[in-house]
C-alpha positions as CSV (number, residue, x, y, z in Angstrom):
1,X,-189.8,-187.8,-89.4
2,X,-189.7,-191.7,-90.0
3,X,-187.4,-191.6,-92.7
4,X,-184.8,-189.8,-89.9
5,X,-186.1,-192.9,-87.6
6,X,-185.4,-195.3,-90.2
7,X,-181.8,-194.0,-91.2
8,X,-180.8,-193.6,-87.5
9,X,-181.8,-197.3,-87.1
10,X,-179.8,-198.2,-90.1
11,X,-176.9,-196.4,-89.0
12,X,-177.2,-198.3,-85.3
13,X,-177.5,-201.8,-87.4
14,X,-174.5,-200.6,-89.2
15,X,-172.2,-199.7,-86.2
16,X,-173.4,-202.8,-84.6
17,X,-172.3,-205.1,-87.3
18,X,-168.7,-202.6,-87.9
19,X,-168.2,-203.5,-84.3
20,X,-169.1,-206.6,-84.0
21,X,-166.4,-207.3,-86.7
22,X,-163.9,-204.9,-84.9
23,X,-164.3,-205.0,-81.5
24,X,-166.4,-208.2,-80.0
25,X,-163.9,-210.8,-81.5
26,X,-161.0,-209.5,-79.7
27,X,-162.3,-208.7,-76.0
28,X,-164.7,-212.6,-76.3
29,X,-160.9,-213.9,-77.3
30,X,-159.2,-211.6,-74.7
31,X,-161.6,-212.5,-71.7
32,X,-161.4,-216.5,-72.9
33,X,-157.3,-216.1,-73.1
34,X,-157.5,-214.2,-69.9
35,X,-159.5,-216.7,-68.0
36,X,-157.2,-219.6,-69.2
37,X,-154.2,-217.7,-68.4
38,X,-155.5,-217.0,-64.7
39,X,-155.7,-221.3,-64.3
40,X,-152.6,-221.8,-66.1
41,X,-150.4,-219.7,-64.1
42,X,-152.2,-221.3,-61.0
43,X,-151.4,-224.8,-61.7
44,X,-148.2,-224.2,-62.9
45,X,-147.0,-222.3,-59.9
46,X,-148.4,-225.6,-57.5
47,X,-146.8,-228.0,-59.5
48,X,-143.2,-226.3,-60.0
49,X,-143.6,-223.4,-57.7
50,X,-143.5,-219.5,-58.8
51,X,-139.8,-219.2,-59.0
52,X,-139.9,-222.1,-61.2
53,X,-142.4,-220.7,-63.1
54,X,-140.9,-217.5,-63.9
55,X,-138.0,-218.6,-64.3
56,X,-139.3,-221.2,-67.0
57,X,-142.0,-219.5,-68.5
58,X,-143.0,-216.4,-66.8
59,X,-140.6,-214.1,-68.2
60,X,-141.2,-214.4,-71.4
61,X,-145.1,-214.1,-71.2
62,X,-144.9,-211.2,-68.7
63,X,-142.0,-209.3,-71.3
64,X,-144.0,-209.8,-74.4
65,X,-147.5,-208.6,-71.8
66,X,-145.4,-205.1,-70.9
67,X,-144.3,-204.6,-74.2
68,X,-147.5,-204.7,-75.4
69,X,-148.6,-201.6,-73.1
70,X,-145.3,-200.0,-73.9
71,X,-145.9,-200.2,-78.0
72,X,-149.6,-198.9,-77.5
73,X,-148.8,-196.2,-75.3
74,X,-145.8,-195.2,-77.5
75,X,-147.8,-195.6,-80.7
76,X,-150.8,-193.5,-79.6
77,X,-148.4,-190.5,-78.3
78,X,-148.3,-191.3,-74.2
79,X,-145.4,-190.2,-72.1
80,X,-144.0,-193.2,-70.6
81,X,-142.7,-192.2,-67.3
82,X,-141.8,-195.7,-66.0
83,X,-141.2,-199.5,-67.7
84,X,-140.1,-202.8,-65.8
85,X,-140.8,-205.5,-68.6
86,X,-140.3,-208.5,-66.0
87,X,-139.4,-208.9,-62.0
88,X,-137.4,-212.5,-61.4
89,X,-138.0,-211.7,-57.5
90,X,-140.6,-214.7,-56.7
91,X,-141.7,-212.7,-53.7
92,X,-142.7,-209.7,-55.7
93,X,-146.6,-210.0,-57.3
94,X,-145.8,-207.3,-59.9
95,X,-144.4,-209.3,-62.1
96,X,-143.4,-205.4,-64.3
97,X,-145.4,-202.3,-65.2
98,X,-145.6,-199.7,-67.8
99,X,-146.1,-196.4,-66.3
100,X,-148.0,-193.6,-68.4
101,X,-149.7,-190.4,-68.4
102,X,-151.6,-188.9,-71.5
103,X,-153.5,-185.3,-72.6
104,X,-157.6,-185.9,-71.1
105,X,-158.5,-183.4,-74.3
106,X,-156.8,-185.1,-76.4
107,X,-159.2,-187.9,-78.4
108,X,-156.6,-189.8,-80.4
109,X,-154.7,-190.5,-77.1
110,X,-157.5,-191.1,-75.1
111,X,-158.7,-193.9,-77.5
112,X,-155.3,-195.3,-77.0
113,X,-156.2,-196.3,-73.8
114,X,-158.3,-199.2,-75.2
115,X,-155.6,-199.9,-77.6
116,X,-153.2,-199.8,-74.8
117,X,-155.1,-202.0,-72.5
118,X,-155.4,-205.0,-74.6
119,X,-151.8,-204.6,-75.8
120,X,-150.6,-207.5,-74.4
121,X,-153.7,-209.2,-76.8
122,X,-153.2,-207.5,-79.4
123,X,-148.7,-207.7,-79.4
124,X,-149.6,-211.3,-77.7
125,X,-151.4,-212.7,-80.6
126,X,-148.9,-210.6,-82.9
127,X,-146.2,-212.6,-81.7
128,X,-147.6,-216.3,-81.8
129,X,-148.7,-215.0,-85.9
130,X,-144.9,-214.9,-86.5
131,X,-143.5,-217.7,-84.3
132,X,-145.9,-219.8,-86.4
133,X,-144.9,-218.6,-89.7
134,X,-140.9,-218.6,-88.7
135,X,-141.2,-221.9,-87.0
136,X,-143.5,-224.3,-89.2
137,X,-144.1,-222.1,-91.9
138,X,-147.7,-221.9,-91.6
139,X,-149.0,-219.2,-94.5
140,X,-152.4,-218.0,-92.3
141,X,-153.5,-216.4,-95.7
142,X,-153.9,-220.2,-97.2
143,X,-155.9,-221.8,-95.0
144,X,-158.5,-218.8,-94.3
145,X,-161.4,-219.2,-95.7
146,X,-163.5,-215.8,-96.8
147,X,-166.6,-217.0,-97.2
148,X,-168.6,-213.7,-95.6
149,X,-171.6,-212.8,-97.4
150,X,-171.9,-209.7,-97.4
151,X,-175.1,-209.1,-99.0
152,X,-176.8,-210.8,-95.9
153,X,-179.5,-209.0,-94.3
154,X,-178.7,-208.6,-90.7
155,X,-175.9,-208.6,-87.9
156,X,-176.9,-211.8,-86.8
157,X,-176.0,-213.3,-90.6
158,X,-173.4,-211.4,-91.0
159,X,-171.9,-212.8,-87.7
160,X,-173.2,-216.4,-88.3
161,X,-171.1,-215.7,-91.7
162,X,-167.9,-214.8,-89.7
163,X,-168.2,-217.0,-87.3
164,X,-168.4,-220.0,-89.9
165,X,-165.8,-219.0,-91.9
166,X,-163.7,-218.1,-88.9
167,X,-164.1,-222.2,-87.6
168,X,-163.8,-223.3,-91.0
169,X,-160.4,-221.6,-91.3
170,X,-159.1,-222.8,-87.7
171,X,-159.8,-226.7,-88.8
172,X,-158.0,-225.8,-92.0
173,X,-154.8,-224.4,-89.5
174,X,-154.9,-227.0,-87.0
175,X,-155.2,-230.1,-89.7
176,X,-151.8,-227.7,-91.6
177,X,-150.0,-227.5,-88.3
178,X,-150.6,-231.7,-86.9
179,X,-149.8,-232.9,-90.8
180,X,-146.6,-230.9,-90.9
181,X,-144.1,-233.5,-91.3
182,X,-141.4,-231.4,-93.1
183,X,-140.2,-229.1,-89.6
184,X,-137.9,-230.5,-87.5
185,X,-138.8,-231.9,-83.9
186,X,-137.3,-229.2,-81.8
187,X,-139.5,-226.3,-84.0
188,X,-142.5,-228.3,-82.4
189,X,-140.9,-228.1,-79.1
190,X,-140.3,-224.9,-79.5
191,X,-143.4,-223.2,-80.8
192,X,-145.6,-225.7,-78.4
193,X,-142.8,-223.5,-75.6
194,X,-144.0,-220.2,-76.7
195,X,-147.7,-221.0,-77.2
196,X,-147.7,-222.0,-73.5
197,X,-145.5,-219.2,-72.3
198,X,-147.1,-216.2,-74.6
199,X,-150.0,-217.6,-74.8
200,X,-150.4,-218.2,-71.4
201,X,-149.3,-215.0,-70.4
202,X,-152.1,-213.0,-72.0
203,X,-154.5,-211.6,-69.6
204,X,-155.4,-208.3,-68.2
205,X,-155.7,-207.0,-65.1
206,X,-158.1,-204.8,-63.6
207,X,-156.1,-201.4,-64.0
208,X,-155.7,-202.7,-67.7
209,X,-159.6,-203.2,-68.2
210,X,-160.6,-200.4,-66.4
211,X,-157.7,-197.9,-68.1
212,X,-159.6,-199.5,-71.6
213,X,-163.1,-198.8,-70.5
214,X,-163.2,-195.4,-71.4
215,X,-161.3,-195.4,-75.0
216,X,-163.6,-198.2,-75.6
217,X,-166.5,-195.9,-75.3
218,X,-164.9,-193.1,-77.0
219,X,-164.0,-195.9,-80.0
220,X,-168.1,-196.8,-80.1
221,X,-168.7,-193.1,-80.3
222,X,-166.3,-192.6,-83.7
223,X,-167.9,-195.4,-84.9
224,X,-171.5,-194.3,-84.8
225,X,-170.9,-191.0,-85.8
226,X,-169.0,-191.9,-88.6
227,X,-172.0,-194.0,-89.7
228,X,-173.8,-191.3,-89.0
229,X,-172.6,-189.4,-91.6
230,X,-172.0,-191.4,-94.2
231,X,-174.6,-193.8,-94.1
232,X,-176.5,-191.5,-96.9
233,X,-174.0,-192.0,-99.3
234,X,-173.8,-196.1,-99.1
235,X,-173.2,-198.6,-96.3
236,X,-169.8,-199.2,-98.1
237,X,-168.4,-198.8,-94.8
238,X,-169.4,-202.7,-94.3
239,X,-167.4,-203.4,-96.9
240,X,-164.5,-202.0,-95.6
241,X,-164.3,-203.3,-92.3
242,X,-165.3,-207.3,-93.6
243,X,-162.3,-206.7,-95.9
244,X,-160.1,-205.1,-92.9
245,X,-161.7,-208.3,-90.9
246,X,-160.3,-210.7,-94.0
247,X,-156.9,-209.6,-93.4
248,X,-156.9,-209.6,-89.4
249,X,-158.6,-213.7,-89.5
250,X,-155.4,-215.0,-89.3
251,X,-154.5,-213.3,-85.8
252,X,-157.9,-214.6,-84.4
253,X,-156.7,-217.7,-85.6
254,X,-153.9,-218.0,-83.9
255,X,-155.8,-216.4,-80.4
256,X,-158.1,-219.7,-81.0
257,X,-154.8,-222.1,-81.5
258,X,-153.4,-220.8,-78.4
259,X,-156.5,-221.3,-76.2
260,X,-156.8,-225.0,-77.6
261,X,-153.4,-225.8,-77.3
262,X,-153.4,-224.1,-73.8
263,X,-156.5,-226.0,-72.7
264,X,-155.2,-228.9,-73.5
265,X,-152.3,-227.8,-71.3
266,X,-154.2,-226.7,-68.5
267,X,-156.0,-230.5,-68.6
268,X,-152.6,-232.2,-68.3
269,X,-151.5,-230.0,-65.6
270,X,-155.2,-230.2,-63.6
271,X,-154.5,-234.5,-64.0
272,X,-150.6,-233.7,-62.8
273,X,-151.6,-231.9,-60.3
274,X,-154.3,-234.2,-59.1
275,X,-152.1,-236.9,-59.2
276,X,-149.8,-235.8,-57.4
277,X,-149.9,-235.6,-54.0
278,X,-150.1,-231.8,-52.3
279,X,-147.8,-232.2,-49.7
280,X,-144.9,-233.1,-52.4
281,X,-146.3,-230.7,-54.8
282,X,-145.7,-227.9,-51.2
283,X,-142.1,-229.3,-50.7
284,X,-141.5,-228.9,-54.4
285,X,-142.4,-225.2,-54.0
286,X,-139.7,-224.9,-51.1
């Protein structure tokens, strides 16, 4: 009986640690993206208005957003009744929707409704990857540095581990991307465009978290039972996903640039907006 105990305890460790390299980077990334979105849009809109802002920025952010539910739901087998990727009408709050419908018995499709919430995370971060590497040539696999130990003992090492090496690597990136002196001005201006526009156009809202809750939970579920049994043969499962993690560092890394950059954004807009006064920052709006 306490040898079942103990390898039903390992297996829990395990699945913690698998989704702690799977799961928890993306939605602590997603929610910090989604909060700094919310502000970004907000102080944008006061300063230059909302048809300013879509107009500028907006439909970009809110394209590349839609397309990310659209490529989810497409990818895990939804029927896709309905797309508007972006709405120029100021006086319209949905800014577009994807409209889809999938099979309740079916377990791949219902999983895709996590995938398919945080799409516009997922295509979002996608997106900035290759503006980075088309525009200033940034090679993500250079500067990350893979030092996870894998021999350490529990999920809080392991995730000390990642979360060293995952800062370690974003210095490395951010040092690469202020020392490039080799692109030309307008790259800058450009990619700095789309960082705030993509960038700060990723965030969910509450149909989006709420259509995710439940493939989330089916997701765990795979996990642990897949642990379950194959936990006997070897935890080489761990060894799988740290590797998988390895290869994925480089989209956290650029989910981290954009919410630096867009901070720093956000501050120059808060002192803008501070500075000047409300009533022209209202006519400007007219």
């Amino acid at each position: 009986m306490q040898a079942v105990l103990d390898y039903i305890l390992n297996v829990f460790v395990a699945s913690l640690i698998h989704l702690s390299i799977l799961i928890v980077p993306i939605l602590i990334l997603g929610l910090i993206m989604h909060l700094v979105s919310k502000q970004l849009e907000k102080k944008t809109v006061e300063l230059i208005g909302m048809k300013g802002y879509l107009y500028l920025f907006g439909w970009i952010g809110t394209t590349i957003h839609e397309l990310g539910h659209l490529v989810f739901a497409l990818i895990f087998g939804h029927h896709v009744s309905n797309v508007k990727l972006f709405s120029l009408d100021s006086k319209n709050p949905e800014m577009g929707h994807v409209q889809h419908s999938f099979n309740k018995k079916n377990w791949y499709q219902n999983i895709g409704n996590f995938f398919i919430g945080i799409g516009p995370i997922l295509l979002g971060g996608i997106s900035l990857f290759i503006v980075g590497f088309l525009l200033l040539d940034i090679n993500f696999f250079k500067v990350i540095n893979n030092s996870i130990d894998l021999a350490a003992p529990s999920i809080l090492e392991v995730t000390k581990n990642i979360l060293i090496s995952v800062f370690d690597s974003m210095m490395n990136l951010i040092q690469q991307i202020l020392q490039n002196n080799e692109s030309p001005w307008w790259k800058f201006l450009l990619f700095f465009y789309l960082l705030f526009s993509i960038g700060g156009s990723i965030s969910l809202s509450k149909s989006d978290i709420k259509g995710s809750f439940s493939g989330l939970m089916l997701f765990v579920l795979l996990v642990f039972i897949f642990n379950l049994t194959t936990f006997w043969i070897g935890n080489f499962a761990t060894h799988i996903f740290v590797s998988f993690s390895n290869l994925i560092t480089g989209f956290y890394l650029m989910l981290l640039i954009s919410i630096l950059f867009n901070l720093f954004f956000l501050l120059l807009l808060t002192i803008i907006t501070l500075t000047i006064p409300i009533k022209a920052v209202k006519k400007n709006k007219k």
